[in-house]
C-alpha positions as CSV (number, residue, x, y, z in Angstrom):
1,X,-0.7,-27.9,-22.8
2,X,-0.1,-25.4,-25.9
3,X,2.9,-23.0,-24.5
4,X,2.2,-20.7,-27.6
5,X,-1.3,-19.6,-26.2
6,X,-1.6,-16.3,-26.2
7,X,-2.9,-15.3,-23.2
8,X,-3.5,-11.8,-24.3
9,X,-6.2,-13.0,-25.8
10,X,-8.0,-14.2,-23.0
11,X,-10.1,-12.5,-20.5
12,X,-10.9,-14.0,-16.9
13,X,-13.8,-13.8,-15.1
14,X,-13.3,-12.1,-11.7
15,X,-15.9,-13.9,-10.3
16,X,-15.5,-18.0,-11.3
17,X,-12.3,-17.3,-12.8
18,X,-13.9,-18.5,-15.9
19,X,-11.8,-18.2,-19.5
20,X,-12.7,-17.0,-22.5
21,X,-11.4,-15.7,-25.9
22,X,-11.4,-11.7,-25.6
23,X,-14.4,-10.2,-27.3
24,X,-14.0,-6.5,-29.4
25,X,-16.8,-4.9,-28.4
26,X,-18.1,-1.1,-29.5
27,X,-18.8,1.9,-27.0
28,X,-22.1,0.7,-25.1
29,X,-21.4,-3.4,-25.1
30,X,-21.2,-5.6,-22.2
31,X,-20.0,-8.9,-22.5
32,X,-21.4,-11.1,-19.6
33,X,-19.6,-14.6,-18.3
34,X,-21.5,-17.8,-19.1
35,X,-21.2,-19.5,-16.4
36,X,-22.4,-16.7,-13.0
37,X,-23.6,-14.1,-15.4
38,X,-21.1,-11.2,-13.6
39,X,-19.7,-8.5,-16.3
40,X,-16.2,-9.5,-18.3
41,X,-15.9,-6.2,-20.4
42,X,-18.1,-3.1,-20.6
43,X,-17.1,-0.7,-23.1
44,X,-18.1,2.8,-22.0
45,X,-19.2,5.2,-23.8
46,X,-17.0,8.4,-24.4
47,X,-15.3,7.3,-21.4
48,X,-12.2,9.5,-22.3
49,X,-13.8,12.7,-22.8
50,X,-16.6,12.3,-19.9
51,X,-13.5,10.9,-17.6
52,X,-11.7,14.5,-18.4
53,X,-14.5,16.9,-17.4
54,X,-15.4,15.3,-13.9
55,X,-11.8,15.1,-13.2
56,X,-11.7,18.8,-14.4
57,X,-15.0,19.8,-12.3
58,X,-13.9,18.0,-9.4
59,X,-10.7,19.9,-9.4
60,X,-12.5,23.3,-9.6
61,X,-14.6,21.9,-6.7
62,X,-11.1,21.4,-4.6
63,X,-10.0,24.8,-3.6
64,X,-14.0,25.5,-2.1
65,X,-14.0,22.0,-0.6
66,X,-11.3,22.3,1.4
67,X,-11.8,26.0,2.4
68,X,-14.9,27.3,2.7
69,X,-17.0,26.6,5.7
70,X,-18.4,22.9,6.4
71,X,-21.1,23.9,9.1
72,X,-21.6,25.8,12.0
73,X,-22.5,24.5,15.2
74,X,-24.3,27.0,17.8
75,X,-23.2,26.1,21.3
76,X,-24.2,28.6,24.6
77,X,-25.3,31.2,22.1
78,X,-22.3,31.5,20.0
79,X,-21.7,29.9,16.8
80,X,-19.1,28.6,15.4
81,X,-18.1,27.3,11.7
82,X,-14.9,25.6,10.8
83,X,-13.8,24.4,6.8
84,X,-12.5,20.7,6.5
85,X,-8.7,22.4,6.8
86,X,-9.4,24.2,10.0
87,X,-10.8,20.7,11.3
88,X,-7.1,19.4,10.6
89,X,-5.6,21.9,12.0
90,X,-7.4,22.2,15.7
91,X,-7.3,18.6,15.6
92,X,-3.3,19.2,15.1
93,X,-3.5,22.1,18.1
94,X,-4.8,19.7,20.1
95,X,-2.9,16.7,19.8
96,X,-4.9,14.5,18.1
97,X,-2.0,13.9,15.4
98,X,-2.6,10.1,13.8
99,X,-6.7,11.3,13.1
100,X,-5.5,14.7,11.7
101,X,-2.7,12.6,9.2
102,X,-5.5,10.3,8.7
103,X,-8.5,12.8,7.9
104,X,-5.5,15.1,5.3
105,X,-5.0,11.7,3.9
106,X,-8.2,10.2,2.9
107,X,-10.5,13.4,2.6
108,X,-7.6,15.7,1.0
109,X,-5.0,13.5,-0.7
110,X,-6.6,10.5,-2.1
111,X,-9.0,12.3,-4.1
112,X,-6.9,15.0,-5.5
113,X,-4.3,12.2,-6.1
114,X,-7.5,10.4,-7.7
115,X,-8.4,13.5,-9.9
116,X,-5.2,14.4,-11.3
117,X,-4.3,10.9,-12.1
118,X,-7.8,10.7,-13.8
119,X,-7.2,14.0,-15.6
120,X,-3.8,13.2,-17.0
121,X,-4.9,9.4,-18.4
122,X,-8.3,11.6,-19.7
123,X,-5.5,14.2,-21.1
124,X,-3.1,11.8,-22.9
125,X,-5.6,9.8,-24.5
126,X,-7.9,13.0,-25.8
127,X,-4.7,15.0,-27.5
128,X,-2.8,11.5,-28.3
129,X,0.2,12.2,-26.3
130,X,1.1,8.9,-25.1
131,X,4.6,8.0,-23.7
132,X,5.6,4.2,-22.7
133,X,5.5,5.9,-18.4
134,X,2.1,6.0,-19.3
135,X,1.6,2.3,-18.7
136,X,3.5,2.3,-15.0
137,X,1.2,5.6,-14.3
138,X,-1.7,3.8,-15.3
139,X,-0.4,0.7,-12.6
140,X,0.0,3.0,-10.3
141,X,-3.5,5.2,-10.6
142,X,-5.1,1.5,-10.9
143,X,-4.2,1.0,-7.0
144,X,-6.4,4.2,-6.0
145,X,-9.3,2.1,-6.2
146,X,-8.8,0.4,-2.8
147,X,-9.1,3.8,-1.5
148,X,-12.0,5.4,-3.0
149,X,-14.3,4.8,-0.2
150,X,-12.6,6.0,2.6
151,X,-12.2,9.8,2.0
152,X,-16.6,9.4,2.7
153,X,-15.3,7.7,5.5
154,X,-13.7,10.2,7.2
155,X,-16.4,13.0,6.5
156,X,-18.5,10.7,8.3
157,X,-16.4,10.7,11.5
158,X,-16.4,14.6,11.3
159,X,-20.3,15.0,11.1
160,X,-20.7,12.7,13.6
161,X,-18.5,14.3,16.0
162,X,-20.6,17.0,15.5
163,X,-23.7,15.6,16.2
164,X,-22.6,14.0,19.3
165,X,-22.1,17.4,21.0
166,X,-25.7,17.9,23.0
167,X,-27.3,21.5,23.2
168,X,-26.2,22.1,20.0
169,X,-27.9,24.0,16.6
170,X,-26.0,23.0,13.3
171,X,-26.4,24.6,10.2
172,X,-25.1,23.3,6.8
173,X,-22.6,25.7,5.0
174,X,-21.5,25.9,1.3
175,X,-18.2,24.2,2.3
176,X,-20.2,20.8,2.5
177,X,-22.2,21.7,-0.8
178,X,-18.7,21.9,-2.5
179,X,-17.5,18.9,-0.5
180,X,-19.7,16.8,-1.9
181,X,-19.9,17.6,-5.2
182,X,-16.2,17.0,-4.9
183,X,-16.6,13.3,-4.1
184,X,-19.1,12.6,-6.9
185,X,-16.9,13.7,-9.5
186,X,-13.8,12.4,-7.9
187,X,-16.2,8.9,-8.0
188,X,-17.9,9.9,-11.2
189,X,-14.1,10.2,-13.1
190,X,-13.0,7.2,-12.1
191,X,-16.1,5.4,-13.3
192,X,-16.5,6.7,-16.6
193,X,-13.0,6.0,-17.0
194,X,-12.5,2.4,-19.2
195,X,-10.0,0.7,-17.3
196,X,-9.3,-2.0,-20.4
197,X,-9.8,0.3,-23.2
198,X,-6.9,2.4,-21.7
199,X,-5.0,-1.0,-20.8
200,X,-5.7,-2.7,-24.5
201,X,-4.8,0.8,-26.4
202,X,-1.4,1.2,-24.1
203,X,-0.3,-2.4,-24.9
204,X,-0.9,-1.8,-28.6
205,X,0.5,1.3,-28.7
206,X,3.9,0.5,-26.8
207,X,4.1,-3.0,-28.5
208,X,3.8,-1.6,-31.9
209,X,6.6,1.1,-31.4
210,X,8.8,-1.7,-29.9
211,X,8.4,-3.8,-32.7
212,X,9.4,-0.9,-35.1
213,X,12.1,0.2,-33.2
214,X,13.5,-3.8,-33.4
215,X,13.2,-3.9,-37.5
216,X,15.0,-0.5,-37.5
């Protein structure tokens, strides 16, 4: 076995955990594995500039997401309407603590975690101001992925608490409108980001300054 192989070099396949020499590919090229025919490398196009305005968007989105009215619900002839925050907070009043840290933690935190984390990678890479914490941010924002899913989750279980209550009329408020545009670009800026184009780029750029801060 060669104990110089670079295995920088290499990519695996995340499917058949297949090796192969690393491929430089342009914005637009896949590079597909052999043997199951699953995606190695995609190079995106513009990912850093399209990741920075959907993280941007989705920001703007927040403040209404959170705020405005969700729906209103019509029970006995009175209506009622209620934002995702005042959800939390009756569901606080009323004792239902673990799904209120639950509900501010996937519909609220994750994705405005998700966004700024997308917005500062986006941000770094666009004006070139890259810094060697760059690399443990980019660890860190790469564990967020686990927890994409989950914020839809939870605006499930609110809609369908809803429309488990009998004699009731709902009507769909710009709160939900801003809601989920908010999800597709918090989703959107983490897909058009190009997780190895930032990895390869932060690993050049760190080892190079290493290296000529050693022959100083």
């Amino acid at each position: 076995m060669n104990n110089n192989l670079n295995t920088k070099s290499l990519v695996a396949c995340k499917q058949c955990d297949a090796l192969y020499d690393k491929p430089h590919l342009k914005q637009g090229q896949i590079a597909k594995c052999n043997r199951c025919g699953s995606i190695l490398i995609e190079r995106k196009i513009d990912s850093i500039n399209r990741s920075f305005y959907w993280s941007l968007a989705g920001l703007i989105f927040m403040l209404p997401a959170i705020l405005l009215p969700i729906m209103g619900v019509t029970l006995a002839g009175q209506f009622h309407q209620a934002s995702l925050f005042d959800c939390i907070i009756v569901l606080i009043e009323r004792g239902f603590f673990m799904i209120a840290s639950l509900m501010f933690l996937f519909a609220i935190a994750v994705p405005i975690v998700r966004l700024s984390g997308a917005l500062y990678l986006a941000y770094s890479f666009k004006f070139n101001r890259l810094k060697p914490s760059l690399l443990n941010f980019f660890r860190a924002y790469h564990h967020l992925d686990h927890w994409a899913m989950l914020n839809v989750f939870m605006l499930g279980i609110v809609v369908s608490m809803y429309k488990l209550t009998d004699d009731t009329e709902l009507s769909v408020n710009l709160g939900l409108l801003a809601f989920i545009f908010w999800l597709i670009c918090s989703t959107m800026s983490a897909v058009a980001l190009d997780q190895d184009y930032i990895w390869d780029k932060l690993e050049e750029a760190f080892a190079n300054e290493e290296k000529n801060d050693a022959n100083r």
